[in-house]
C-alpha positions in Angstrom: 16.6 -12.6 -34.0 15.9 -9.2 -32.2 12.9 -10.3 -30.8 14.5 -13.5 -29.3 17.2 -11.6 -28.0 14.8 -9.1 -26.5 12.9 -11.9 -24.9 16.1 -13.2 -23.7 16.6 -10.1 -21.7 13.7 -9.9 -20.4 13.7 -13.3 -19.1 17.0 -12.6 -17.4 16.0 -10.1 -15.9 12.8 -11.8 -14.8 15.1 -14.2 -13.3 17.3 -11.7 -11.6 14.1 -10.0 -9.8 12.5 -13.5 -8.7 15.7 -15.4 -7.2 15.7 -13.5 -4.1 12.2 -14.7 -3.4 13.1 -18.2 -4.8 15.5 -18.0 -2.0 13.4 -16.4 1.0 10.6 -19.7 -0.3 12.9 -21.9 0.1 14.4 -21.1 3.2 11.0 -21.0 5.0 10.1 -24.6 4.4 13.7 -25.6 5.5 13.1 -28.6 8.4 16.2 -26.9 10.4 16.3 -23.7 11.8 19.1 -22.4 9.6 19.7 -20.0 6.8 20.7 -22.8 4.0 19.0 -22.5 0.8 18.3 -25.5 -0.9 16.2 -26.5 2.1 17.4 -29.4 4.1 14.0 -31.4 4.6 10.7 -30.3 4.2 8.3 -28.3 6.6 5.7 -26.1 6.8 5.5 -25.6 10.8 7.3 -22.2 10.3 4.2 -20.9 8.5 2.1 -22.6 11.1 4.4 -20.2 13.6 2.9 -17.2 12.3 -0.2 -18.0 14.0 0.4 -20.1 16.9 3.6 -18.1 18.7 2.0 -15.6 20.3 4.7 -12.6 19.1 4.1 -13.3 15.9 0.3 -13.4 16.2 0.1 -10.2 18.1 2.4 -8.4 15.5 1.1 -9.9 12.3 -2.4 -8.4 14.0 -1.5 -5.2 14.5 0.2 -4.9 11.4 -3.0 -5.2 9.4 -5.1 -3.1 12.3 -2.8 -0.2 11.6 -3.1 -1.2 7.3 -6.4 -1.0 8.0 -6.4 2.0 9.7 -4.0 3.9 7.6 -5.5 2.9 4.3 -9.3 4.0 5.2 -8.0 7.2 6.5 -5.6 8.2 3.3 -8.4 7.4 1.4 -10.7 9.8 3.5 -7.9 12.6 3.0 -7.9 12.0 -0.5 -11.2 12.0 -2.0 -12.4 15.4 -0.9 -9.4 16.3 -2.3 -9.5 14.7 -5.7 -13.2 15.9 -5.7 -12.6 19.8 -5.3 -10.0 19.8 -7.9 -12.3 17.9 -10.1 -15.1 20.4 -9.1 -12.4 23.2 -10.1 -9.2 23.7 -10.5 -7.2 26.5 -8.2 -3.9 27.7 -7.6 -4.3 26.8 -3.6 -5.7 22.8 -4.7 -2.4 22.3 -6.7 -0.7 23.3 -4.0 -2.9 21.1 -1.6 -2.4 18.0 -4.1 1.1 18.4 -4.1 1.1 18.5 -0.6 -0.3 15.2 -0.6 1.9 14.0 -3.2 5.1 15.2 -1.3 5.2 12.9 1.4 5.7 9.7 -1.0 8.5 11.1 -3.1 10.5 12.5 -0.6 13.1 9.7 1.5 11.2 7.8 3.7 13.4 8.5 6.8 12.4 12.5 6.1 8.9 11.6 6.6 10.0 9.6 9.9 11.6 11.7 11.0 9.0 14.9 10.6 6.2 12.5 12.0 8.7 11.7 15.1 9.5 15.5 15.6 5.9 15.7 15.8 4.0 13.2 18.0 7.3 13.7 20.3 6.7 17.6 20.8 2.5 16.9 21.6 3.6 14.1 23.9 1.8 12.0 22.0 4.6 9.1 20.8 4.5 5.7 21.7 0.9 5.8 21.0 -1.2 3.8 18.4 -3.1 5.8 16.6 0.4 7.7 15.9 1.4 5.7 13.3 -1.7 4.8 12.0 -1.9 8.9 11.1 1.5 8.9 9.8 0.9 5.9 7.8 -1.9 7.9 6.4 -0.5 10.7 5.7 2.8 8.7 4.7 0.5 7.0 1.4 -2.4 9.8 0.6 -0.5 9.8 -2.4 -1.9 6.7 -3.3 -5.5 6.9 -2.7 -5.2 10.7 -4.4 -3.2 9.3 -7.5 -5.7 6.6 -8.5 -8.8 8.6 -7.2 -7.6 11.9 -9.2 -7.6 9.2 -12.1 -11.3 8.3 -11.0 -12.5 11.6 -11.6 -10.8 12.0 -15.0 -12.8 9.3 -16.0 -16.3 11.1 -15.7 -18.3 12.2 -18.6 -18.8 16.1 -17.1 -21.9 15.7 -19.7 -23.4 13.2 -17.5 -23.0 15.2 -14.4 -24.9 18.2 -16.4 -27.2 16.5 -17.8 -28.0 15.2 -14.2 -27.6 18.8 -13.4 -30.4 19.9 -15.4 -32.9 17.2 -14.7 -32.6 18.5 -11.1 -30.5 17.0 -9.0 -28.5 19.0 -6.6 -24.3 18.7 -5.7 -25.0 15.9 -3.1 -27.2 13.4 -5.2 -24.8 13.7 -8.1 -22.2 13.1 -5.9 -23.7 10.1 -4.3 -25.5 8.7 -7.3 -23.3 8.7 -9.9 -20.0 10.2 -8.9 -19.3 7.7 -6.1 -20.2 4.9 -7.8 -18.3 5.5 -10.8 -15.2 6.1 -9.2 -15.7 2.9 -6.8 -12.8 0.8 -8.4 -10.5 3.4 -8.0 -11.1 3.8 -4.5 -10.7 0.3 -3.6 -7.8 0.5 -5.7 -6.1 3.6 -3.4 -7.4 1.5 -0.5 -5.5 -1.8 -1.4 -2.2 -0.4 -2.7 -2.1 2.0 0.8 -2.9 -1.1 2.8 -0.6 -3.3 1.3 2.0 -0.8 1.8 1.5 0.1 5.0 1.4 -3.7 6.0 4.9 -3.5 4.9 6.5 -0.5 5.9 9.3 -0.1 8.7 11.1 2.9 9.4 8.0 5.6 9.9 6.4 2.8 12.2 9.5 2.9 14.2 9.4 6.5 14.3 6.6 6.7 15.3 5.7 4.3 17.8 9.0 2.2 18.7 8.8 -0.8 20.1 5.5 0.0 21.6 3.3 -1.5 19.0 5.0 -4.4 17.6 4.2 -4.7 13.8 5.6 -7.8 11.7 8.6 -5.6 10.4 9.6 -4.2 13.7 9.2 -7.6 14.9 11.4 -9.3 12.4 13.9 -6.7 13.0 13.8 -7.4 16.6 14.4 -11.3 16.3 17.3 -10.5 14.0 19.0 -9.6 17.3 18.4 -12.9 18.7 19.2 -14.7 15.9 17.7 -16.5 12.5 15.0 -18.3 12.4 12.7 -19.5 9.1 9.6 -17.5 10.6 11.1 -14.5 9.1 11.5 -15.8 5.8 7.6 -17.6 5.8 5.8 -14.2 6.9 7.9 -12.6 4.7 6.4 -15.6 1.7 2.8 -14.7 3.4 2.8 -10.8 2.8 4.3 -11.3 -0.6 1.2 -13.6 -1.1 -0.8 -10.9 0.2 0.1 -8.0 -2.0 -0.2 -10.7 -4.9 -3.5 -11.4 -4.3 -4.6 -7.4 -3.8 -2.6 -6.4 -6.9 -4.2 -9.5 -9.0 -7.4 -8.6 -7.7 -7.0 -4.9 -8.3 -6.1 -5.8 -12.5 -8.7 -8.4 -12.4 -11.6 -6.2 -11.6 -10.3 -2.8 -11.9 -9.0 -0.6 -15.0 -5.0 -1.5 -14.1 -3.7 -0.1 -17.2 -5.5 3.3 -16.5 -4.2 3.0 -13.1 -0.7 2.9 -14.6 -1.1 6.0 -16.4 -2.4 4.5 -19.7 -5.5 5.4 -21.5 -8.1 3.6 -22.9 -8.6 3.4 -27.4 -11.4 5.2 -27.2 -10.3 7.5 -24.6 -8.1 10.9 -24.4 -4.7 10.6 -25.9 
């Protein structure tokens, strides 16, 4: 009986998590252009919208330019970092790794706001790259989390014994350190993209209504009024982060990722 009862909950609360997205589905194959959930009629021309209105084209591709962008560069912050505090531990890389972490757990509109503060005093907002650096910096967490996990991961008696046979820092590095962690850098890379695909307030921060990303532009058609595109891009990236995040548990180690570890690993 507990265990049906348990079950039940956590169906309910399955439920509870999935209607909104029920409803946004819904709504974007609606024939009309009105919020009304069930959908009266059937179309799909909204999602054919995305790509054929030239707003929406032009903000849905610099929204995954500036993913793009943000997510190679966190990860290019965060593995010299994961590797020197895998090399050794110090006092100053805590510090630096909590520095990276920082930006992530502290309120979004903080982060905004700092990064506006910023590119404002160099004269530099408005500009593209601007958010594509804040991005970055915005989700190094990311990258450093599941890289830091990377490295944990490493026999050090296979770097030694490496070591020994005479190899030097670099082809260790480049021979079996990189590959090894490989999963868990295409892991940081696909959690920061999908992310920063997503993300709204440090974007407008940072760059306004200069460069036009999918959220800023959904924010900005608000003011003219409703219209099912929203809710169809809005299906699209969730399809998006579905098919990163499956891909990520299909071929990487997503329960390590999660903070678990393996049977035959540390406890």
């Amino acid at each position: 009986m507990e265990k049906l009862f348990t079950r039940l909950f956590f169906g309910l609360v399955a439920l509870f998590l999935a209607t909104p997205l029920v409803v946004i589905a819904g709504v974007s194959i609606n024939e009309k252009q009105s919020l009304t959930f069930p959908p009266e009629g059937f179309s799909l021309g909204w999602y054919a919208q995305i790509f054929t209105d030239e707003g929406w084209r032009s903000a849905l591709f610099t929204s995954v330019l500036i993913a793009l962008g943000a997510a190679s560069l966190a990860v290019l912050i965060a593995l010299p970092i994961g590797y020197a505090l895998w090399r050794k531990t110090t006092v100053f890389g805590r510090i630096v790794q909590l520095l990276g972490v920082s930006p992530f757990v502290l309120p979004p509109v903080i982060t905004a706001l700092g990064a506006l503060s910023f590119w404002a005093t160099i004269g530099s907002y408005g500009a593209w790259y601007t958010v594509v650096i804040s991005h970055a910096v915005f989700f190094t967490s990311l990258p450093l989390v599941t890289i830091s996990l990377g490295f944990s991961t490493i026999d050090r008696e296979v770097t030694e014994a490496a070591s020994t046979m005479g190899a030097d820092n670099r082809q260790i590095l480049t021979t079996i350190v990189l590959p090894m962690i490989a999963p868990y850098i295409i892991s940081g890379f696909a959690f920061a993209f999908v992310l920063s695909l997503n993300e709204y307030i440090v974007a407008y921060m940072t760059v306004g209504f200069t460069q036009v990303t999918v959220p800023i532009k959904i924010f900005n058609a608000l003011r003219y009024g409703y219209t099912p595109t929203m809710a169809s891009i809005s299906v699209l990236f969730v399809a998006v982060a579905v098919v990163v995040f499956g891909l990520v548990a299909r071929f990487g180690d997503l329960p390590r990722l999660l903070g678990a570890w393996s049977d035959g690993g540390q406890k």
